[in-house]
C-alpha positions in Angstrom: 224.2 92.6 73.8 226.5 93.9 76.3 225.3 96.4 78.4 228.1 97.6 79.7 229.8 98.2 76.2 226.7 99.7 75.4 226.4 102.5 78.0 230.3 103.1 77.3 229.6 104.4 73.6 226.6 106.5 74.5 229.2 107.9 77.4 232.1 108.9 74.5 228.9 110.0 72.2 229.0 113.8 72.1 225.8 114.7 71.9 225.9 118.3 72.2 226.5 120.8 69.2 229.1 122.9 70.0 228.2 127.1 69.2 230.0 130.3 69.8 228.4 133.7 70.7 228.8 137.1 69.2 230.3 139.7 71.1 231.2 142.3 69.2 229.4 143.6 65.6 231.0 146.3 63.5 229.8 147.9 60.0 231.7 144.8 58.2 232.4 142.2 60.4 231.2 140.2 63.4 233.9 139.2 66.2 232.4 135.7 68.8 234.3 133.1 70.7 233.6 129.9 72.3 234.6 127.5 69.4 237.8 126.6 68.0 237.9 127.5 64.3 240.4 127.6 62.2 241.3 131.0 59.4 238.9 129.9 56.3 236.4 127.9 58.3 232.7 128.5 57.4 230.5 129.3 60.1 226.7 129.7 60.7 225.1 132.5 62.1 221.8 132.8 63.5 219.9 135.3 64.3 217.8 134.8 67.2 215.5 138.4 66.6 214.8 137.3 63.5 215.3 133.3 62.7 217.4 133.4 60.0 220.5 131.8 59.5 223.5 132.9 57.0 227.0 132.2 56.6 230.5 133.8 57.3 234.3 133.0 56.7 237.0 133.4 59.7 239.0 135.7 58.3 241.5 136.5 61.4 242.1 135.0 65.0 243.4 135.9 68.3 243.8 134.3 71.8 240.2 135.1 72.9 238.0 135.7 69.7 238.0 135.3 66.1 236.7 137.4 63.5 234.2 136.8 61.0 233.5 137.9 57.6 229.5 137.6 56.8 228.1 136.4 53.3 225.1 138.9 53.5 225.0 142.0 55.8 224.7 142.4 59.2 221.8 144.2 60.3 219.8 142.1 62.4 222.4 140.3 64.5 222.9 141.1 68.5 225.4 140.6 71.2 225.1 136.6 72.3 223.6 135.1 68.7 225.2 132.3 68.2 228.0 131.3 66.0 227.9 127.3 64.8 231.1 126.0 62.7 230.1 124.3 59.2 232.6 121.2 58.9 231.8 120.6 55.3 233.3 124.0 54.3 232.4 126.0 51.2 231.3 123.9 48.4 229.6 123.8 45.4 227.5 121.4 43.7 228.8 120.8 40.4 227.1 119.3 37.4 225.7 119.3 33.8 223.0 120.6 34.9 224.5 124.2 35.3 224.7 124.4 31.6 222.1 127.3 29.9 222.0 128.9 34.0 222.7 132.0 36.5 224.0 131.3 39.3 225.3 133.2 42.1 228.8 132.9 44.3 227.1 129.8 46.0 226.4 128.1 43.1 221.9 128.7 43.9 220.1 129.8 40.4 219.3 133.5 40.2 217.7 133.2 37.2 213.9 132.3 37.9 213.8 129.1 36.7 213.5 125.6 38.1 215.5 123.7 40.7 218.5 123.3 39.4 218.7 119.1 38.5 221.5 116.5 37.2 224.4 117.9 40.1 226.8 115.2 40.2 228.9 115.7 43.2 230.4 118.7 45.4 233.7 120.5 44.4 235.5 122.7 47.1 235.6 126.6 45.7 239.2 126.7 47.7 241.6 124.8 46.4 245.6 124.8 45.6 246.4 124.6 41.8 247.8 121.9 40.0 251.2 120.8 41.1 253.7 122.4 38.4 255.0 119.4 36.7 251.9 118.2 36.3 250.7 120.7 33.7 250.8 120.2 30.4 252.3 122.2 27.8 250.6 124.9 26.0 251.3 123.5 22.5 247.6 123.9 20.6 246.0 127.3 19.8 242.7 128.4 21.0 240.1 130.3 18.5 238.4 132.8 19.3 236.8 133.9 16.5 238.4 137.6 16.8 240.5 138.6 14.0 243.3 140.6 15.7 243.5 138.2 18.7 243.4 135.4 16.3 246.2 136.2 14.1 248.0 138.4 16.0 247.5 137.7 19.9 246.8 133.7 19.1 246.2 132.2 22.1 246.6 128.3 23.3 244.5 126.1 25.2 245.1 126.6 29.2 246.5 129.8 28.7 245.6 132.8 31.0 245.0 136.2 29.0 244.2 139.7 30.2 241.9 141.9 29.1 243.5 145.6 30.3 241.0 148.5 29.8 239.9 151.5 31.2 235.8 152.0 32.0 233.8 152.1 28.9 236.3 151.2 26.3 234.6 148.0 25.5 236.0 145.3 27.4 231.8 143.6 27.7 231.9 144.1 24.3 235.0 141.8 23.9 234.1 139.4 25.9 230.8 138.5 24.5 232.6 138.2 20.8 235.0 135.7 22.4 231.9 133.6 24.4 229.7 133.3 21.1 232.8 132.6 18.7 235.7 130.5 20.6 236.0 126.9 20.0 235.2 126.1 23.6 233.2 123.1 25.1 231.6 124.9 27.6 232.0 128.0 28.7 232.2 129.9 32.2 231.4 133.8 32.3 232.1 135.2 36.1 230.9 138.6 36.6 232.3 140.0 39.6 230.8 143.3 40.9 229.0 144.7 38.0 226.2 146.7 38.0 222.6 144.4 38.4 221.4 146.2 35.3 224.3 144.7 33.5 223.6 141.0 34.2 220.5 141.0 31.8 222.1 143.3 29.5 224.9 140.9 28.9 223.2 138.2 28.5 220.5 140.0 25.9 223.1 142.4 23.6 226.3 140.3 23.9 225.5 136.6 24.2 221.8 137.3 22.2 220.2 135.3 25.0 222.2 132.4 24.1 223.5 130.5 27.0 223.8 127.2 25.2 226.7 125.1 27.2 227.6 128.2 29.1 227.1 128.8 32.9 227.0 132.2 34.3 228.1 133.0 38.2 227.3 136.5 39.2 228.0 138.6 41.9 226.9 142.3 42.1 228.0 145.1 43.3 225.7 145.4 45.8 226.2 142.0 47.1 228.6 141.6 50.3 232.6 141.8 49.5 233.0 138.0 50.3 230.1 137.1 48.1 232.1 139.1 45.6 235.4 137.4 46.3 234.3 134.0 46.1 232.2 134.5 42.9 235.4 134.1 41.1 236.7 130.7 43.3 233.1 129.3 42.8 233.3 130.2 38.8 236.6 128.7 39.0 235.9 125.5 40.7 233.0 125.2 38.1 235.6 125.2 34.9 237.9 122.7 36.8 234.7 120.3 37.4 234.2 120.2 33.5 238.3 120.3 32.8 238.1 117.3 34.8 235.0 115.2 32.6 237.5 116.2 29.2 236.6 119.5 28.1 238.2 122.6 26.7 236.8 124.9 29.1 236.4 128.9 28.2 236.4 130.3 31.3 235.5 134.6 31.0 235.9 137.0 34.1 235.5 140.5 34.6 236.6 141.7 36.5 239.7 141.2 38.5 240.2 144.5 39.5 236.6 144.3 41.5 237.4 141.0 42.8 240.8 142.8 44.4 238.5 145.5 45.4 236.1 143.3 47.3 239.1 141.3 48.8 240.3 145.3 49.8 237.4 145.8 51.7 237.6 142.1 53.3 241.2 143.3 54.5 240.9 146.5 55.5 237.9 145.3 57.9 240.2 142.7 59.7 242.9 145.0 60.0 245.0 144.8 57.3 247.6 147.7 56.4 247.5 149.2 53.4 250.6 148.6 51.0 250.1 149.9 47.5 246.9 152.7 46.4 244.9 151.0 49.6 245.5 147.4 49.1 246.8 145.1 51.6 249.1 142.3 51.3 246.3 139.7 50.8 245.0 141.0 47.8 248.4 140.4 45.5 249.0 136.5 47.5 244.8 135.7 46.6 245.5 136.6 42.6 247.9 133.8 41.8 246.0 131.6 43.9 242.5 132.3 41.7 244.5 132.9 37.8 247.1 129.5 38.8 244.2 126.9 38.8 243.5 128.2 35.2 245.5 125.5 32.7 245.7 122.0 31.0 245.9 118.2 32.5 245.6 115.0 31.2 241.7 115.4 30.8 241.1 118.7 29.7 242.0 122.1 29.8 241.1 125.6 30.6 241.6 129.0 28.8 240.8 132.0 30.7 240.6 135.7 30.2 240.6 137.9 33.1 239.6 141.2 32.4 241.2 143.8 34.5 239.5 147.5 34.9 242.9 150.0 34.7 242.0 153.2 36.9 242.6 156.6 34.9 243.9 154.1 32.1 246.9 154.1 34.1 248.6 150.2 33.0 251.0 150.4 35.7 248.1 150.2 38.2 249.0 147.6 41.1 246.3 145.3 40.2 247.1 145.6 36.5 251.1 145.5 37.2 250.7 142.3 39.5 248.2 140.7 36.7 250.5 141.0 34.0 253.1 139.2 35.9 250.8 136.3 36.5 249.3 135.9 33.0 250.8 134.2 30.3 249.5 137.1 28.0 247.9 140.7 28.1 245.4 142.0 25.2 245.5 146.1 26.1 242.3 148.2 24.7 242.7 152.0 24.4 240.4 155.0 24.7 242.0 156.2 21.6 241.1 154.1 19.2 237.7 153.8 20.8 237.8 157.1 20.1 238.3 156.8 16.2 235.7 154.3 16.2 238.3 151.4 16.1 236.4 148.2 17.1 237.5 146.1 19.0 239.9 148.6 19.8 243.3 146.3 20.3 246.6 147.6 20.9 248.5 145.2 18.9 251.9 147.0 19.6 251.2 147.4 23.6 249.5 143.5 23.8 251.3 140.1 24.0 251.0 136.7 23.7 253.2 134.8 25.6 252.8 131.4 24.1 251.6 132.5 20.0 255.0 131.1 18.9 254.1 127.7 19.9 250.9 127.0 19.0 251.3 128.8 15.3 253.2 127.5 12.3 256.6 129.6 11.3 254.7 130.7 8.5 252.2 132.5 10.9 254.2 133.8 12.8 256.4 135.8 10.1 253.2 137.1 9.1 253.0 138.3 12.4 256.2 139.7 13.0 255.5 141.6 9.4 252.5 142.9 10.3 253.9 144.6 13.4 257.0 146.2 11.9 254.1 147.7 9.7 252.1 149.0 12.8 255.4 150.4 14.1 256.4 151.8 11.0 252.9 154.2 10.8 252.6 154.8 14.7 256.4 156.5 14.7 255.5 158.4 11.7 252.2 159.1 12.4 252.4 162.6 13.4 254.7 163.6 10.6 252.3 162.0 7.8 249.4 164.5 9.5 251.4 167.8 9.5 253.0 167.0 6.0 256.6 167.1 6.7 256.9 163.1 4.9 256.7 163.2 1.9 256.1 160.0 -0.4 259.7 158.7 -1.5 261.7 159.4 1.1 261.3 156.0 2.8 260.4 153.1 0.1 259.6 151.1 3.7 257.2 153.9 5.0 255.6 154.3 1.5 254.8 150.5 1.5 253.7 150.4 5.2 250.9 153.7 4.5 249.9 151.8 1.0 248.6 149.0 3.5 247.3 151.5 5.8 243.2 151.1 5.2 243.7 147.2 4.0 245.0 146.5 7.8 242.6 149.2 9.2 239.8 146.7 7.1 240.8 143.4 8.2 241.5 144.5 12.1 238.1 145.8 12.7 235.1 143.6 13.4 231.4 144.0 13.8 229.8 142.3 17.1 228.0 139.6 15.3 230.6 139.0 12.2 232.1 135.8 13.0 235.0 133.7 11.5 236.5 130.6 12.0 240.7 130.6 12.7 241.3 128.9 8.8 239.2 131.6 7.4 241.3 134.8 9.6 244.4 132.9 8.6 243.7 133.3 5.2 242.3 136.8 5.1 245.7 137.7 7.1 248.0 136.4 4.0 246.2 138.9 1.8 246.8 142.0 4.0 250.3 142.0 3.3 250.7 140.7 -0.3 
């Protein structure tokens, strides 16, 4: 061998790992130097007190220092801990074996059980979304099992629907009639800052312990805002993994108003102004970049519904107002008709779907269009049916829209665990108008 070629690579080996120190710690983030990172880079840091080791995102830079945005908290870090940069990025491991689990933002099993097994390969949780002409078209409806979303709201595989509701209307409620009675695959459920009590609860009352080819990311609200933030990415890197084997992918998140929040605080902390109710610019450029990935290729295809939390039931809410002009539909659910015990309590006349004239026959859709001249019809004359000043006969139209009344009232309500396939809503939509 020759030497001499020999001591020249050990000469341009670098041998040395290269680490940053802290120098400044505030309530939310950590500020070091000494490395060259990059905004988005994942970093190490280790606590020398106490050994332990936990990861942060660069969230801003400037000429001397860069700040950092940890995973956990930071109690227990000092001045001169070091900083190492991870050059693998954030990743998580993707695989059948995810199926039936909890999982947090990092993909790691919450849930008690054993090591999660048969992870195929790594998927980045950042990524850009499909090019735009390489989408395919919504042409083929989605079930899911709900009668008033189903024949009124019918949604198509790929499409991105909101779920727009104030607190305690029943948006949970919702959600686990779509999980347990869509046509999905598999099927994604990202909760993003809810309460830890909720977590069980969700998966006891609304899925009926059922997790049968359904993964389940959480991230509560007492976990760290970036732990928060990129429960949603890792969720959504999770559907695109099985999109990308063939499936139709269900992929279920609530809620986008807490993942804004949690991006807020990540903001605010690096010193972000404040634009619109508090939020700063990143928050309304980081929701097309999460609801855009959503959508069909060549392999598969993914369907989600964000839910969206509306503060004071106020829909023109930033978060709601920017969401609504990134979805492709909005289902709205009102405190009033929770309020007559109107289950699931849709809005037809306030909700959309942007793609239902594609993916239903014409038949279907005059049905539709029918049905909501009828809902118009009693919600303009509403208050003058109640006081008595209509009186039958003056408006043949009217008279057949209130004879209809309790038949529509019938077939738009649903129980939690009544269930129907879309032939069998089609069908028992016909007969409400005849």
């Amino acid at each position: 061998m020759d030497i001499d070629s020999l001591l020249n690579s050990i000469d341009s080996t670098d041998l040395s790992v290269a680490f940053g120190r802290i120098k400044h710690i505030s309530s939310t983030t950590i500020t070091a130097n000494g490395l060259e990172v990059a905004v988005g880079d994942i970093v190490k840091i280790e606590s020398q007190q106490h050994l332990y080791t936990v990861l942060g995102m660069v969230a801003s830079i400037d000429s001397s220092s860069f700040t950092i945005v940890p995973f956990s908290f930071i109690e227990g870090f000092r001045i001169q801990d070091k900083v190492y940069l991870q050059k693998e990025g954030l990743s998580v491991k993707c695989g059948y074996g995810l199926l039936g689990r909890v999982v947090n933002a990092l993909g790691e099993a919450i849930d008690g059980k054993e090591k999660i097994r048969d992870l195929e390969e790594s998927s980045a949780i950042n990524k850009v979304s499909m090019p735009a002409l390489e989408r395919g078209i919504i042409d083929e409806r989605f079930s899911t099992g709900v009668k008033s979303i189903d024949s009124m709201l019918t949604s198509g595989k790929g499409q991105k629907v909101g779920i727009f509701a104030g607190s305690g209307v029943g948006k949970s409620t919702l959600m686990g009639m779509i999980v347990k009675g869509c046509e999905a695959q598999i099927k994604i459920v990202a909760l993003i800052g809810e309460r830890g009590r909720e977590i069980p609860e969700f998966i006891h009352y609304n899925l009926g312990n059922n997790l049968e080819n359904t993964v389940i990311i959480a991230a509560t609200s007492d976990e760290s805002a970036l732990m928060r933030k990129y429960g949603a990415f890792t969720a959504m890197a999770i559907a695109e993994f099985f999109r990308d084997k063939g499936h139709d992918v269900l992929l279920m998140m609530d809620s986008v108003t807490r993942f804004a929040m949690a991006q807020r605080e990540i903001g605010l902390s690096t010193g972000e102004p404040p634009v619109s109710r508090g939020y700063p610019p990143s928050v309304f450029a980081l929701l097309p970049q999460l609801m855009e990935r959503a959508g069909n290729n060549a392999k598969g295809s993914i369907t989600a519904f964000f839910t969206v939390l509306v503060d004071g039931d106020d829909m023109n809410d930033p978060i709601a107002d920017q969401s609504r002009s990134i979805l492709d539909g909005h289902i709205v659910l009102t405190r009033e008709l929770t309020e007559q015990g109107f289950y699931p309590p849709v809005n037809l006349l306030k909700s959309a779907s942007r793609v239902m004239d594609k993916v239903v026959d014409e038949e279907h859709y005059n049905y539709f269009l029918k049905l909501k001249r009828v809902l118009s019809l009693i919600k303009e004359n509403e208050v003058l049916v109640r006081v008595g000043a209509y009186k039958a006969g003056m408006d043949p139209e009217l008279d057949q829209a209130m004879a209809k009344k309790e038949r529509i009232r019938e077939f738009l309500t649903q129980g939690t665990k009544e269930q129907h396939n879309f032939n069998e809503i089609v069908s028992m939509f016909r007969k409400v108008l005849q």
